[in-house]
N, C-alpha and C positions, 0 to 999 in steps of 0.2 A: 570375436569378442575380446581377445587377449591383447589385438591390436589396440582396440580400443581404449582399455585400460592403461596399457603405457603412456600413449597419446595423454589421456588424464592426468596420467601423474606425473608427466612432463609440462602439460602445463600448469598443473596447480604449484610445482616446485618452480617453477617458472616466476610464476605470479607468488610467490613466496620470496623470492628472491628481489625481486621487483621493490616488495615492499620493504622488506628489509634493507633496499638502498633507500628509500623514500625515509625510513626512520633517521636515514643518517644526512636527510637534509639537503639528498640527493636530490638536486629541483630536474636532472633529466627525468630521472625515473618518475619524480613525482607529474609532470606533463604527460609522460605516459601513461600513467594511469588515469589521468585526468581524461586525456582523448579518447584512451580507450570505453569508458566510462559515462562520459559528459551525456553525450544524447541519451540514453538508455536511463539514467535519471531524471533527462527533461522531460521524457515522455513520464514518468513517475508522477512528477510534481506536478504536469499539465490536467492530471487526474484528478488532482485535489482542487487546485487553484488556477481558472482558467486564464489568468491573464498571463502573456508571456515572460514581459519583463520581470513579472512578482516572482515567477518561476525559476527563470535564470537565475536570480536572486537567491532563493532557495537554494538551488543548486551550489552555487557560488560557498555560501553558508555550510552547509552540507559538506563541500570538501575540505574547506580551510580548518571545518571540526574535525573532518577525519583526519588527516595531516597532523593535527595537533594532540591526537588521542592515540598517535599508531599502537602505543604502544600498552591499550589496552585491548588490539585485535590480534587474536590468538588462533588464527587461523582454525578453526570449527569449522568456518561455514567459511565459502568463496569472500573474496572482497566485496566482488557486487553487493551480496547477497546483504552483509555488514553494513555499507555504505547506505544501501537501499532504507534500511531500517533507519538509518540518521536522517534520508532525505522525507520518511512519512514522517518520523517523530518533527521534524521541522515545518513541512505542512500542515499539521496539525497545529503546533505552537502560533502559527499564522493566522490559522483560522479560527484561536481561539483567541487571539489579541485581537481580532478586526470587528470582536464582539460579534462570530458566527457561531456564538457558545452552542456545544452541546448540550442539552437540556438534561440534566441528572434528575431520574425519576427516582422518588423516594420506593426504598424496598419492597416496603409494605403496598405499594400500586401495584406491585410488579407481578404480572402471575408466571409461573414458573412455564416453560413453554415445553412442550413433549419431543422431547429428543429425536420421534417418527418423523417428525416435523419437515427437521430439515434435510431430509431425505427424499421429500416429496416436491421437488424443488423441478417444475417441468415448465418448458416452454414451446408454444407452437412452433415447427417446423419455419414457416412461412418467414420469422420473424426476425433479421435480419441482426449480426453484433452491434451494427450503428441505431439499431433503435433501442435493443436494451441498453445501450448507453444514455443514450438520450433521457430515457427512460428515468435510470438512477440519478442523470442531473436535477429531474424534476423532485427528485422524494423531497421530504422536510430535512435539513441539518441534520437532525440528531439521526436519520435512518440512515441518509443517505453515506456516509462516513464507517457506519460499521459494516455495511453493504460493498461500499466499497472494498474495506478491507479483508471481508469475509470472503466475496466472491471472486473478486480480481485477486488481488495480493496472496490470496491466499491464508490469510491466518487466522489461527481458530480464538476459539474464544478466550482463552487465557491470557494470550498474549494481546486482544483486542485490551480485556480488563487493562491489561498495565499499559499499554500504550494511551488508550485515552482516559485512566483513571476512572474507572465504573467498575463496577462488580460483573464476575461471570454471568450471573443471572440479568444482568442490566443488559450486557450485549448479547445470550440468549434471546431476550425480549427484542430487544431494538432490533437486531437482524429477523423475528419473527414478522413483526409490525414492517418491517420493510420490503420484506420480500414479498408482506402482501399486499402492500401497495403498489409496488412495480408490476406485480404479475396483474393487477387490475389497469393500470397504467396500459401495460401490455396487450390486455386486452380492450382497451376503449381505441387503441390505435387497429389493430385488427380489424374490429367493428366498424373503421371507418370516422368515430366521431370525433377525433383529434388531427387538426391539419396537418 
């Protein structure tokens, strides 16, 4: 375990260092990050927006912002980790110029969803990571996005709030409304009646 931890803090001093040639306009360092980096965000952005060049694009967008902002990344959290965040906030900003709006439900529609809820989040055995993928490509826009970023990515609902501009209760609901569309999804492939 002690191994391990060195290991860590050599490379995060590492990739600390790294970046801080990058702030000084260091284009090796900065290619290094970029290699190291590149795929690991296309697949990010292939999750939002399926077409490849749109993606690269993204991507592309994604570092020349980060590059140009270093020097509001105050090491918290990994580079990836950072980057990653600019490359959804950009997929999103894509998907909401290409008029794939999100549909903002007014408050007052919204029923508050029970927190047991999403706890109860089960899927068949049988049922394979490439279909529940498949699966969430099928939901509607506004589910399938917070779904995304609920299940995959990872983040809760606060941070959904200010990423795509909804209230907590809004992406409470939408991740409620989606995850029971997928798990019905899920099940009519099961059943057989989805080729």
């Amino acid at each position: 375990m002690c191994n391990q931890s060195k290991t860590e803090t050599k490379i995060s001093t590492f990739q600390i260092h790294i970046v801080e040639k990058c702030k000084q306009n260091d284009r090796q360092a900065q290619m290094q990050l970029y290699n190291q980096y590149c795929n690991g965000m296309l697949i990010v952005a292939l999750r939002f927006v399926k077409d490849t060049m749109e993606a690269e694009d993204i991507v592309q967008e994604a570092f020349i912002k980060a590059f140009s902002k270093l020097e509001q990344y105050k090491a918290e959290v990994s580079f990836g980790a950072w980057l990653k965040r600019i490359v959804i906030n950009r997929c999103i900003d894509v998907l909401k110029s290409k008029r794939q709006r999100l549909i903002e439900l007014e408050e007052h529609h919204l029923n508050v969803v029970d927190a047991d809820y999403e706890n109860e989040w089960l899927v068949d055995d049988a049922i394979t990571i490439d279909e529940v993928k498949a699966a969430i490509e099928r939901l509607p826009e506004k589910y399938k996005i917070v779904v995304m970023l609920y299940l995959i990515e990872g983040y809760d609902h606060q941070e959904i709030s200010e990423v795509l501009n909804i209230t907590e209760v809004a992406s409470r609901t939408q991740l409620s409304r989606g995850k029971q569309k997928l798990q019905n999804e899920l099940k009519l492939e099961k059943n057989g009646t989805r080729s």
